[in-house]
N, C-alpha and C positions, 0 to 999 in steps of 0.2 A: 488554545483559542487565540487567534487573531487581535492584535488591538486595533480597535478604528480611532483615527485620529481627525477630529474635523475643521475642516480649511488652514490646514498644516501651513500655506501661505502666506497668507493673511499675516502671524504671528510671526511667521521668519522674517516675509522681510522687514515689516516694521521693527523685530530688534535691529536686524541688520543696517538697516538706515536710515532709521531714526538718530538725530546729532550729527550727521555727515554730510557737512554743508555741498559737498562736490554728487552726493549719491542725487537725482533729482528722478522723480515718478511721474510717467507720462501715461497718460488714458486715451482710448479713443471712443468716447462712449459709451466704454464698457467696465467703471468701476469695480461695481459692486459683484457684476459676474467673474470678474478675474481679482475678487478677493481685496481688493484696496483703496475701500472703502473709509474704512475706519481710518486708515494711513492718511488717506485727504482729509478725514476731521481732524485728526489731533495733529498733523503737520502739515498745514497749507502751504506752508515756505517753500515746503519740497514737492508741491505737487503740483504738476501743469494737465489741464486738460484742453486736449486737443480738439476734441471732436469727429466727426468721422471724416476726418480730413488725411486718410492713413497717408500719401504720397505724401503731403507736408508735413507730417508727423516726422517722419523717415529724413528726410530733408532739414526739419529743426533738429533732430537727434544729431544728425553729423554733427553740425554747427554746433552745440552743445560741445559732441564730443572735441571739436577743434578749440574751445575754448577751456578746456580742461573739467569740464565737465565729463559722470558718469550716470548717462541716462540708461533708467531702464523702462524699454518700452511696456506694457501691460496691455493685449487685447487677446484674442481668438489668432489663431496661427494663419488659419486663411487669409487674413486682414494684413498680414507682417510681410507677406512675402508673392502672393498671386497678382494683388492689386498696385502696390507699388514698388515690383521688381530693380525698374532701371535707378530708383531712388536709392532702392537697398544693396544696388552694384554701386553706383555712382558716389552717391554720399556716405555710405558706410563700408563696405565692403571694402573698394581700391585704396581711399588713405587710412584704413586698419585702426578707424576709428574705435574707442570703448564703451561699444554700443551694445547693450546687453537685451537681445528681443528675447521674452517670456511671451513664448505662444502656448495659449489655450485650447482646450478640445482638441489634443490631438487624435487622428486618426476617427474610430470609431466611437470614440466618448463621450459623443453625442447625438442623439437622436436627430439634429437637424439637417442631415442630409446634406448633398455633396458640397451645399454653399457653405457649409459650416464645419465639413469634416477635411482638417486637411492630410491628405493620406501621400502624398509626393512630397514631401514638404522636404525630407532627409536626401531624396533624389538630387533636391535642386542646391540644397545646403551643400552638399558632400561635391558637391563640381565647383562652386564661387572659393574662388583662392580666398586666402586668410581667414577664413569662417573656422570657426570652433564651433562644435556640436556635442549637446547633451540632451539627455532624455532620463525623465525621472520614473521611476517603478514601483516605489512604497512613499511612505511620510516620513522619511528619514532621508531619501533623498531631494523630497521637496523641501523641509528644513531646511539643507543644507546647499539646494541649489546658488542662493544667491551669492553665498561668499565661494563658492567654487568656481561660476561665472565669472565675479569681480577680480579673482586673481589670474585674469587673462590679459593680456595685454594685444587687447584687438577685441572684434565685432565675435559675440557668441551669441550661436541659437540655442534655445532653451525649449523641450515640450514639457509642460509644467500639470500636472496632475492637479484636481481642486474637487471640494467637497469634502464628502468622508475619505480617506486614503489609508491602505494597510498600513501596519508597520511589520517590514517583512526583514529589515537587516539595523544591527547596531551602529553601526559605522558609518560617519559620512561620506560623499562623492569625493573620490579622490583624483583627480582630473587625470585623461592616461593610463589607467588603468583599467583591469575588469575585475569582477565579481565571481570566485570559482566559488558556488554552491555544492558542489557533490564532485567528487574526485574518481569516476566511474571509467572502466577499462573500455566497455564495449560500444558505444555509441558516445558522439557529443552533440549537446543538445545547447543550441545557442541562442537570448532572446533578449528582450530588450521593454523597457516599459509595462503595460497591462499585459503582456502576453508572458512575462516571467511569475506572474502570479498563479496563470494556466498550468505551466507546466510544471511547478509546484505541486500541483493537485494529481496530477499524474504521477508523480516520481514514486510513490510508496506503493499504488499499482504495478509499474513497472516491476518495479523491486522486487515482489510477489512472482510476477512472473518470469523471474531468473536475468533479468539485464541489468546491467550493470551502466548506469548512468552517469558521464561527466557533464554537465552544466555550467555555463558559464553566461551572466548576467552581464550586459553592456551598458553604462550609463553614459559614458567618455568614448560618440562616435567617432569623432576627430578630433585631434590627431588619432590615431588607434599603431595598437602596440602590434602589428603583424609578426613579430618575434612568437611572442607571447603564446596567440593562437596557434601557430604553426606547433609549438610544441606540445599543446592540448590537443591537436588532429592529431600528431604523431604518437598523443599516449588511449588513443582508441582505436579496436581492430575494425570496425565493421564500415565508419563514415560518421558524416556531418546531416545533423536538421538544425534550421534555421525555422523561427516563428517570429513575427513582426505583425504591430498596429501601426500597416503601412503598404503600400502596392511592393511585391516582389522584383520590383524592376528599381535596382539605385538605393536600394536597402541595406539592411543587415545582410539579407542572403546576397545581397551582390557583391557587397563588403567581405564576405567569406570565401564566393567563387571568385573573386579577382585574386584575394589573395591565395589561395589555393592555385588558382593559374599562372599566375606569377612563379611559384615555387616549383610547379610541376607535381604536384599532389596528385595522386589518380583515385583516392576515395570517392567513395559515389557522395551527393551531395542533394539536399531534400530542399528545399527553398517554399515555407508556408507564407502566406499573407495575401494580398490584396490580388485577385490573377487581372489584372486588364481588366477593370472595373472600377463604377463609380459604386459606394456603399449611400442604399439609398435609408431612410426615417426606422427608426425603430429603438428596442431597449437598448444597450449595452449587450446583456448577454446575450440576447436572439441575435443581435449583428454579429457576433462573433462564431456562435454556431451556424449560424447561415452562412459565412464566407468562411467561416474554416480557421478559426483562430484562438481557438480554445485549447482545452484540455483534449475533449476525444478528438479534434483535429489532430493533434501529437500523437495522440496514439497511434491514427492513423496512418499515419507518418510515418511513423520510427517502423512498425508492420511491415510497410513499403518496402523501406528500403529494405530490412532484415528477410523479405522476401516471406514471412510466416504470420500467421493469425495467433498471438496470446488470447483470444479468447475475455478478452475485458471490455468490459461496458461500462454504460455511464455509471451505473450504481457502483463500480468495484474506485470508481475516481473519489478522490478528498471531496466533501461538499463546495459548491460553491456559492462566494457572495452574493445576497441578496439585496442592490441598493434599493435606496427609496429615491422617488422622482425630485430632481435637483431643485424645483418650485412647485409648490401645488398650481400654483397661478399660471407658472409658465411651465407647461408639461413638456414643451419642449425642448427644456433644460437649457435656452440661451440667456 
């Protein structure tokens, strides 16, 4: 059984920066949705709210960061990066400020539709020099996000998981690194956030059906260890699937085919996630079977490429979570 952990957040970072007069908490609006709440009552000292003023948010965060300050931004990811782009090139990005953005709802994690899902968000990260990127997948890596973030020395993006959250691995984020879940000869299966929880659910299917699965979980997009990978493609005979809570264009699965190209790798290569589309309102898990970003989307996948039908359906898959709605109030979960 699963442990669900709730607003894993909330509780990390207040130990983390609570007493650390340089750490300061910036809002736009959106406390209590992005968990720091409580942080603003019991440490006013440390807390600035902005309002939704994101462009001067990003703009004071430099500034901050130029004055030895380590601000961490707290809203929705769409809010960090779509609205005030030249802010987050200009003021943080070029003088490699220690700007630590925690974007919320990533990808499909919330029902509020394209204004609130941000699904490019790693596209546009993975192109602006000096950026660090992380992405969290259980409650142990949202634990552990912030001091992973803070021992960066420069501007890191963060998608921050909130609510109830699995706890799916012991160990915390170890920046630079990856996650080898299953040591499998015949396929690798590569994913990153909500979608490594998916293929979880799959794996002892699989297994049943005679493949042999290597997996590898990604928390630490950038810098990323292309040694690493290269060696995990060369300890499978058949190829690579990728699955991402994110458009397949400037993703994980680009992250895999660049570096596959670069090496001259000729493995055939599966790339699931977001195809040229905006993901419009709905649950969690209906957005993810409707676009293909589940469990039986993997299956389907790995089929593909293996060129044959195992014969598995949704019943032969691990169950999956059931959440409850993020607010009675706001069914919209913002």
């Amino acid at each position: 059984m699963v442990e669900m952990v709730n607003r894993p957040y909330a509780a990390a970072f207040e130990k983390y920066a609570a007493g650390n007069p340089d750490i300061l908490c910036l809002s736009a609006d959106l406390t209590s949705s992005c968990e720091v709440d409580g942080f603003r009552d019991r440490h006013p000292d440390q807390f600035v709210s902005m309002g939704m003023a994101e462009q001067n948010m990003l703009s004071f965060a430099g500034g901050l960061g130029m004055a030895g300050f380590r601000p961490f931004i707290h809203t929705f990811g769409v809010f960090l990066y779509r609205r005030p782009y030249d802010q987050l090139m200009a003021s943080i990005a070029y003088p490699r400020r220690k700007v630590r953005l925690m974007g919320f709802l990533p990808g499909v994690t919330t029902p509020g539709g394209m204004t609130h899902q941000s699904i490019e968000d790693i596209s546009v990260m993975r192109s602006i020099p000096n950026m660090t990127i992380l992405e969290t997948g259980d409650a142990t890596e949202v634990e552990s996000i912030c001091e992973a973030a803070d021992s960066i020395d420069g501007p890191v993006w963060c998608r921050v998981l909130r609510g109830a959250v699995p706890r799916l691995f012991d160990t915390p984020i170890k920046v630079g690194e990856m996650r080898e879940l299953s040591a499998g000869e015949d396929i690798l299966v590569v994913t990153a956030g909500i979608c490594t929880e998916e293929a979880l659910r799959a794996r002892s299917a699989l297994a049943r059906a005679g493949l042999s699965i290597r997996h590898l979980h990604l928390h630490t997009i950038k810098p990323f260890d292309h040694a690493a990978l290269l060696d995990h493609i060369g300890s499978v005979r058949h190829g690579v699937i990728t699955l991402e809570n994110h458009v397949t264009e400037g993703g994980i699965g680009s992250l895999v085919a660049e570096t596959m190209a670069d090496a001259g790798v000729g493995k055939r290569l599966i790339r699931l996630g977001l195809r040229d589309t905006y993901a419009h309102g709905g649950s969690r898990p209906y957005l993810m079977r409707f676009y293909g970003l589940d469990a039986v989307a993997l299956v389907r996948g790995i089929e593909d490429l293996m060129g044959q039908d195992f014969g598995i359906s949704e019943d032969d898959l691990d169950a999956a979570r059931v959440e409850d709605v993020h607010s009675l109030l706001k069914a919209e979960a913002l």
